[in-house]
C-alpha positions in Angstrom: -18.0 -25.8 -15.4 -14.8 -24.3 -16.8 -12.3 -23.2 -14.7 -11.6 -19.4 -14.9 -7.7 -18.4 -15.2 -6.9 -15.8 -12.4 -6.2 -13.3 -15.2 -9.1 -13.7 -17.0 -10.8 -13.8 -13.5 -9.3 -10.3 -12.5 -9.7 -9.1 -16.3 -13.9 -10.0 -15.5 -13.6 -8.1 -12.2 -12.4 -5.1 -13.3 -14.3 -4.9 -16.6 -17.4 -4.7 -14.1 -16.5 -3.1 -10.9 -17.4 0.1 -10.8 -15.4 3.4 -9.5 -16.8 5.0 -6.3 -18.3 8.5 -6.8 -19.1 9.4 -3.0 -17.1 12.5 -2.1 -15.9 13.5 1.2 -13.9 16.2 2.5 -11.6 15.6 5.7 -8.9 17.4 7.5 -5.5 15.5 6.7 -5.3 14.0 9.9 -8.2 11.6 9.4 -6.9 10.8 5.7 -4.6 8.5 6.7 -5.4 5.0 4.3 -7.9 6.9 2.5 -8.1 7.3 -1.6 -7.7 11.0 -2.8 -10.6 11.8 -5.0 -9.1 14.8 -6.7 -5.7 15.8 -8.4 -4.1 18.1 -6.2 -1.4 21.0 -7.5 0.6 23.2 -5.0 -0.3 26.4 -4.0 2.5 27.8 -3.1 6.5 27.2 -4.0 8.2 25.0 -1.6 10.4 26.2 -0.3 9.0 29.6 -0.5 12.4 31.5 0.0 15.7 30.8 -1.0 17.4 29.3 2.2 20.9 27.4 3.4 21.4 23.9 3.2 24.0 24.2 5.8 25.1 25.2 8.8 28.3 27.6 7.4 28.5 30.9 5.8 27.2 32.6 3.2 29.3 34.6 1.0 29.9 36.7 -2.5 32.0 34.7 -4.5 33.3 37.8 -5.6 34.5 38.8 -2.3 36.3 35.8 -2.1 37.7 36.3 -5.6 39.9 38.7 -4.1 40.6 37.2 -0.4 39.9 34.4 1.3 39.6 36.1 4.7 35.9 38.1 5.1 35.0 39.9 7.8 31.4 38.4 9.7 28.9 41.0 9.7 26.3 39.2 11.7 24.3 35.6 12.0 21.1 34.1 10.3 19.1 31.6 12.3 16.3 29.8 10.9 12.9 31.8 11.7 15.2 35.0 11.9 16.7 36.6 8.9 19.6 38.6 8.6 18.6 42.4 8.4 21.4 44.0 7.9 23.7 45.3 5.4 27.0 43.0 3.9 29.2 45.0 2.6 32.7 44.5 0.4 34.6 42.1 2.2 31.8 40.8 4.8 30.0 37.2 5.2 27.3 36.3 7.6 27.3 33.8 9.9 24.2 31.5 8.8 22.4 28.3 9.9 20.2 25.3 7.8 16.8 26.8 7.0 17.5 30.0 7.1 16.7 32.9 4.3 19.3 33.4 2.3 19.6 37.2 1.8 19.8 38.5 -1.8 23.5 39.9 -1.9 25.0 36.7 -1.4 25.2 33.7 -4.1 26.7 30.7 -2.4 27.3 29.3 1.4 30.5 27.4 2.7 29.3 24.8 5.2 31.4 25.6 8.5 33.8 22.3 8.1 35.4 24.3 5.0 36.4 27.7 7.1 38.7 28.7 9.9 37.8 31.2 12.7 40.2 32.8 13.4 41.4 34.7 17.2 39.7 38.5 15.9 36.4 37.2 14.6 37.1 36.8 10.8 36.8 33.5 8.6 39.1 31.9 6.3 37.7 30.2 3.7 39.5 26.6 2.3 38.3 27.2 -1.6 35.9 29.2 -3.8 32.6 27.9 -4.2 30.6 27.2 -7.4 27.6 29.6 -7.5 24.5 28.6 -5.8 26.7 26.5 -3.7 24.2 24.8 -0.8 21.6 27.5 -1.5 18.0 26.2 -1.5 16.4 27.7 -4.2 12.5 28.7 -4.5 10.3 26.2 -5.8 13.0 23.8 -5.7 11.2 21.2 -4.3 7.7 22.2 -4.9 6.9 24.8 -7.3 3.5 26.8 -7.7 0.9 25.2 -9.5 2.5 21.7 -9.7 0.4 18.6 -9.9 1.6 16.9 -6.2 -1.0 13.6 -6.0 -2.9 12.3 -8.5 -6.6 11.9 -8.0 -6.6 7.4 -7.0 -3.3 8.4 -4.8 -3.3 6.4 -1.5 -2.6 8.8 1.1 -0.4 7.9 3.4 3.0 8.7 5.8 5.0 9.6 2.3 2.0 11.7 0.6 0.1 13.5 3.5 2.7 15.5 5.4 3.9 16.6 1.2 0.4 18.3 1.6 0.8 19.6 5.1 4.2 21.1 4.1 1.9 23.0 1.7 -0.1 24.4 4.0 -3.5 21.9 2.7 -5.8 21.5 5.5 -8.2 19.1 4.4 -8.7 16.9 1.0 -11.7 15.3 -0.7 -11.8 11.5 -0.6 -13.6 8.6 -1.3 -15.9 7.3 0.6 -15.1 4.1 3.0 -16.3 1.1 1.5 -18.7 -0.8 3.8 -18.4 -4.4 3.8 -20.7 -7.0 5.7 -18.9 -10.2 6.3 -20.2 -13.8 7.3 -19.1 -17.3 8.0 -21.2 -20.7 6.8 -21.7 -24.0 8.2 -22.8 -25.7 11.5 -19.3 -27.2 12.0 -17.8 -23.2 13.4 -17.4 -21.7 16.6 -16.6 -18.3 16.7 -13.0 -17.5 18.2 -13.5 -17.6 22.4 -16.1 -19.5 22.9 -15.7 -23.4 24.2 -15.2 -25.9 21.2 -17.4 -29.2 21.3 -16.7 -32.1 19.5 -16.6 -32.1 16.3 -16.3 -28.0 15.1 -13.5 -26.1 14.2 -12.8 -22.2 15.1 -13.9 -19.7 12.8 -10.4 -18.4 12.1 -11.6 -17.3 8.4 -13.9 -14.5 9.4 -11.3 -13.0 11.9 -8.4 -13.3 9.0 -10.6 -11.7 6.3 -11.7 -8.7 9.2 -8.0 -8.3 10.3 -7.2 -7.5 6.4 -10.6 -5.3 6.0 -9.2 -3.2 8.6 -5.5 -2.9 6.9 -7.5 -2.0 4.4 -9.2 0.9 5.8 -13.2 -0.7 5.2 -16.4 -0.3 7.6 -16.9 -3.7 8.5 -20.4 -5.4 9.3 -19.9 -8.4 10.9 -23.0 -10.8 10.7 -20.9 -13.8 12.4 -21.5 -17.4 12.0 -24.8 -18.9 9.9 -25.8 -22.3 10.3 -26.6 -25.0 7.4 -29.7 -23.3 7.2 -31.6 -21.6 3.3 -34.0 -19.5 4.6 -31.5 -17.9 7.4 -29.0 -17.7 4.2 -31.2 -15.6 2.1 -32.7 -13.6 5.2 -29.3 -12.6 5.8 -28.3 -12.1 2.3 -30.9 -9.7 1.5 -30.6 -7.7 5.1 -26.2 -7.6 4.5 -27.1 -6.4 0.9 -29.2 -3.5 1.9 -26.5 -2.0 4.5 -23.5 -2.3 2.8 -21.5 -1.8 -0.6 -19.7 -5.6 -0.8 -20.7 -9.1 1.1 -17.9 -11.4 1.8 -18.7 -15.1 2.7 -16.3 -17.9 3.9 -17.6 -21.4 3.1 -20.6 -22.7 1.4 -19.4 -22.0 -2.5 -18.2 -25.6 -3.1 -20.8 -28.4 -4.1 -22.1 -29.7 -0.7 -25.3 -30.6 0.0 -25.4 -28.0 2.8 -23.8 -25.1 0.3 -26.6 -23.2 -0.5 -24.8 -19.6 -1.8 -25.1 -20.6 -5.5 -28.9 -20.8 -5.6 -29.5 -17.7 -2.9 -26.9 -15.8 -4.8 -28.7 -16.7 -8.7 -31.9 -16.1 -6.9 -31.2 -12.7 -5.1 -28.9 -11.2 -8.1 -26.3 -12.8 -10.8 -23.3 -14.7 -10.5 -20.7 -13.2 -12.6 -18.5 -16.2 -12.2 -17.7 -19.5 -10.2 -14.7 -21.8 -9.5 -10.7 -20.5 -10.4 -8.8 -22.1 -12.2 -6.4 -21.7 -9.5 -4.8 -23.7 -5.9 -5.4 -22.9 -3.2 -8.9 -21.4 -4.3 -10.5 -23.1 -6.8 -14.1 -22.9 -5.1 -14.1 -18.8 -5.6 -17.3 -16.9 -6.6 -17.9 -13.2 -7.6 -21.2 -11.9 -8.4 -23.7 -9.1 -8.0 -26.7 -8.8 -5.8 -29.4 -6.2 -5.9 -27.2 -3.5 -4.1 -23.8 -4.9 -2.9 -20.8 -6.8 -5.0 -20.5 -10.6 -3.6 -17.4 -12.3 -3.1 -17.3 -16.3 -1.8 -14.3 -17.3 -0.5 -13.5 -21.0 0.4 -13.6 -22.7 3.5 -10.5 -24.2 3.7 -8.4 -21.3 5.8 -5.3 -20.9 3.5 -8.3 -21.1 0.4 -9.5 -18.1 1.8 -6.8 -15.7 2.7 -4.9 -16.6 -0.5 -8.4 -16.0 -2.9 -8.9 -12.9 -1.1 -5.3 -11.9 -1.3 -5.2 -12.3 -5.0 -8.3 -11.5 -5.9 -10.8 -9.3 -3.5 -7.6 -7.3 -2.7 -7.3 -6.0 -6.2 -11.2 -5.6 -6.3 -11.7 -3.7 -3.0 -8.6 -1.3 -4.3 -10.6 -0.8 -7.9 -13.8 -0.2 -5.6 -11.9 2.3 -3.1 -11.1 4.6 -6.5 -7.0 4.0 -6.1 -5.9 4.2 -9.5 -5.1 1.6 -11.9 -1.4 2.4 -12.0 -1.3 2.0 -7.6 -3.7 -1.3 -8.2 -1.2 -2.1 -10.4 1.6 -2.0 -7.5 -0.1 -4.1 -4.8 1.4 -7.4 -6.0 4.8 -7.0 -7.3 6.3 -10.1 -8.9 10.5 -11.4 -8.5 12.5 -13.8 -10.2 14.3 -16.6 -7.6 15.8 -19.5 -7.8 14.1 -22.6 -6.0 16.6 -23.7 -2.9 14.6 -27.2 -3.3 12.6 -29.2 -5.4 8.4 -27.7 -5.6 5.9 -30.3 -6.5 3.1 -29.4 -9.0 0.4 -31.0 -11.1 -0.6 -29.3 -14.4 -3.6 -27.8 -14.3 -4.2 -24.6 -11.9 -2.1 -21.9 -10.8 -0.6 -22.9 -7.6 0.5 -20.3 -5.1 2.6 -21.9 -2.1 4.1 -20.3 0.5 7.5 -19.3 0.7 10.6 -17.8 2.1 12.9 -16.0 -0.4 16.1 -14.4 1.3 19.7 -13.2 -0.7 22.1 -16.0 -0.6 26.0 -15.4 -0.5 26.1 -14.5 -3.8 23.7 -11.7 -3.4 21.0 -13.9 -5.6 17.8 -14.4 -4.7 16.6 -17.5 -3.8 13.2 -19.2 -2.3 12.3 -22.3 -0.7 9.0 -23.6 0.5 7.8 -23.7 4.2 6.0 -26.5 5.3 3.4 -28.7 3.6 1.4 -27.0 1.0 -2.3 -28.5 2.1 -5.1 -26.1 1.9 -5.9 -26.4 5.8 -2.2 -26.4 6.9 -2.7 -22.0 7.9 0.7 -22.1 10.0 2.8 -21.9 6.9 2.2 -18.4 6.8 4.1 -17.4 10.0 7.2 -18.3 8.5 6.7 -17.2 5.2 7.5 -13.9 3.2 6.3 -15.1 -0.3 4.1 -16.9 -2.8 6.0 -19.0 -5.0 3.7 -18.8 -8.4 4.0 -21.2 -10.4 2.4 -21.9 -14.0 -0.7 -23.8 -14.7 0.8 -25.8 -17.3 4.1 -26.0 -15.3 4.8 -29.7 -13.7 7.3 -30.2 -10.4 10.6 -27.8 -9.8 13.4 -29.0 -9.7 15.8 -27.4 -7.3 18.1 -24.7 -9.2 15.0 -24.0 -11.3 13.8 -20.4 -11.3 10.7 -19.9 -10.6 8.7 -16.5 -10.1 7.9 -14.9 -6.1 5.3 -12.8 -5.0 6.9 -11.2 -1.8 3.8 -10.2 0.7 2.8 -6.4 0.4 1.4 -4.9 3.9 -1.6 -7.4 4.0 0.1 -10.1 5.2 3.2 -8.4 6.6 
């Protein structure tokens, strides 16, 4: 079989994958990590009265015009206006946040004054007009598109809605994804190790990043060499949730049996990436979930589901092709020492990029770049992305860097 380029791969994904229709509404406080399902516009101005920027005063410019020395004729605090009247010749006393009243057009933050012995202020200078004034709408105004429906809401976007007085949004739904393990060589994470297994580490990495990602997870655990037990729990994982995520059994073992449970139960969409680590990757569709295979090999599997069911998951979830768009973000660094690479696939190795004295960015590898070798990632802050077609890197050579994004980070 032909091997897919992780383009063309993603292009495949995202030409089926569908976008989520299930509506909620929440209160903002259980938004958090959730995707907004519908554009949003303010209703109200923000702020909703003019106010100070400053701790200071808050004068006429024409009163100053003619002398620098005002009289104070009383205080504004934040939360309590000034009522009163400011006549010729007067200033009030005023703090940040509070109304600005109408007969004044500029304040003088306090560093710019002197008090003096019987109560009056000296002003330094003349302010422009408008001079630390807050103006209505300034921020926000009225009817303003504030999130786009496919906005991640977050610590940046959901206290912008609070601030407008927004109690609750509609979202989309959480997506619900069952995830398993294959193969008689695992033991799950706690339990004694015998000779000859390994520790599941794939399924706890894969539902450690679910949970970044916000997603109801089904955890079916560990299944054994076995076909019948793989297409019993195929067809129960497929009826509960909206994507099934394996680790192992998509390479050409005898005891790899997802191909022919997966052609049998739905349709593989494709198979094998043209890609390393991850060439043993398979997407497909079963009656009522989205599949993804991941490989076996631990580093196989987070990077596959990094570069790949990350950006699906996000399609899935409804964020918007622009904020799909900004989950990987690509740099340009120059290689601290020499990369080997065979033609062929895509390689993504770990890195560490950093600023060097020159203020340049540069990246060199951590440790060996095996498939199984998962310790890498501790010290590493990167992918260094190299080329198919591109052969070893020399060092001084730039090559391109994928710094991690929250997922690994």
């Amino acid at each position: 079989m032909t091997l897919l380029a992780l383009s063309d791969a993603l292009d495949n994904l995202f030409s089926r994958l569908p976008s989520p229709t299930v509506i909620e509404y929440l209160p903002l406080n259980e938004c958090a990590n959730r995707v907004l399902a519908e554009d949003v516009f303010s209703p109200v101005n923000v702020p909703s009265f003019h106010n100070s920027g400053m701790d200071g005063y808050a004068v006429r410019i024409a009163d100053l015009e003619q002398h620098l020395t005002l009289k104070v004729a009383g205080k504004a605090f934040a939360g309590t206006p000034f009522s009163g009247e400011i006549n010729t010749g007067e200033c009030i006393r005023i703090m940040t946040g509070a109304l600005v009243p109408n007969a004044v057009d500029a304040v003088v933050m306090q560093e710019e004054t002197t008090l003096n012995p019987d109560g009056s202020v000296t002003f330094q200078h003349i302010p422009k007009l408008g001079s630390n004034i807050r103006r209505i709408g300034e921020d926000v105004k009225q009817g303003a598109l504030v999130l786009k429906k496919g906005s991640l809401l977050n610590v940046a976007s959901l206290p912008l809605l609070a601030s407008l007085g927004i109690a609750s949004v509609p979202v989309f739904a959480k997506l619900k994804v069952a995830i398993l393990s294959t193969g008689d060589e695992l033991t799950s994470v706690g339990e004694p190790l015998k000779e000859g297994k390994i520790y599941d580490t794939n399924r706890f990495a894969i539902r450690l990043m679910l949970e970044k990602l916000n997603c109801e997870i089904l955890d079916y655990g560990i299944l054994s060499d076995d076909r019948a037990l793989f297409e019993q729990t195929f067809i129960q994982a497929q009826q509960q949730a909206d994507i099934v995520i394996t680790s192992g059994g998509v390479s050409v073992g005898e005891a790899d049996f997802t191909r022919e449970v997966l052609e049998k139960l739905g349709e593989i969409g494709f198979w094998k990436i043209a890609m390393k680590p991850g060439k043993p990757f398979a997407f497909g569709k079963l009656e009522n979930a989205w599949f993804f295979g991941l490989p076996g090999n631990p580093v196989s599997a987070l990077v596959t589901f990094y570069q790949l069911v990350q950006p699906a998951l996000a399609k899935l979830s409804g964020l918007s092709a622009d904020n799909i768009a900004k989950i990987t973000q690509n740099l340009t660094a120059c290689s601290a020492e020499k990369l080997k690479k065979a033609a062929g696939r895509q390689d993504f190795q770990r890195g560490y990029y950093y600023a060097n004295e020159k203020g340049e960015l540069e990246v060199r590898p951590i440790g060996t770049q095996g498939s199984h070798i998962f310790s890498a990632f501790n010290e590493s802050n990167c992918f260094i992305v190299l080329e198919a077609e591109r052969t070893d890197v020399e060092a001084g050579e730039k090559v391109t860097i994928q710094p991690f994004n929250s997922l690994l980070s």
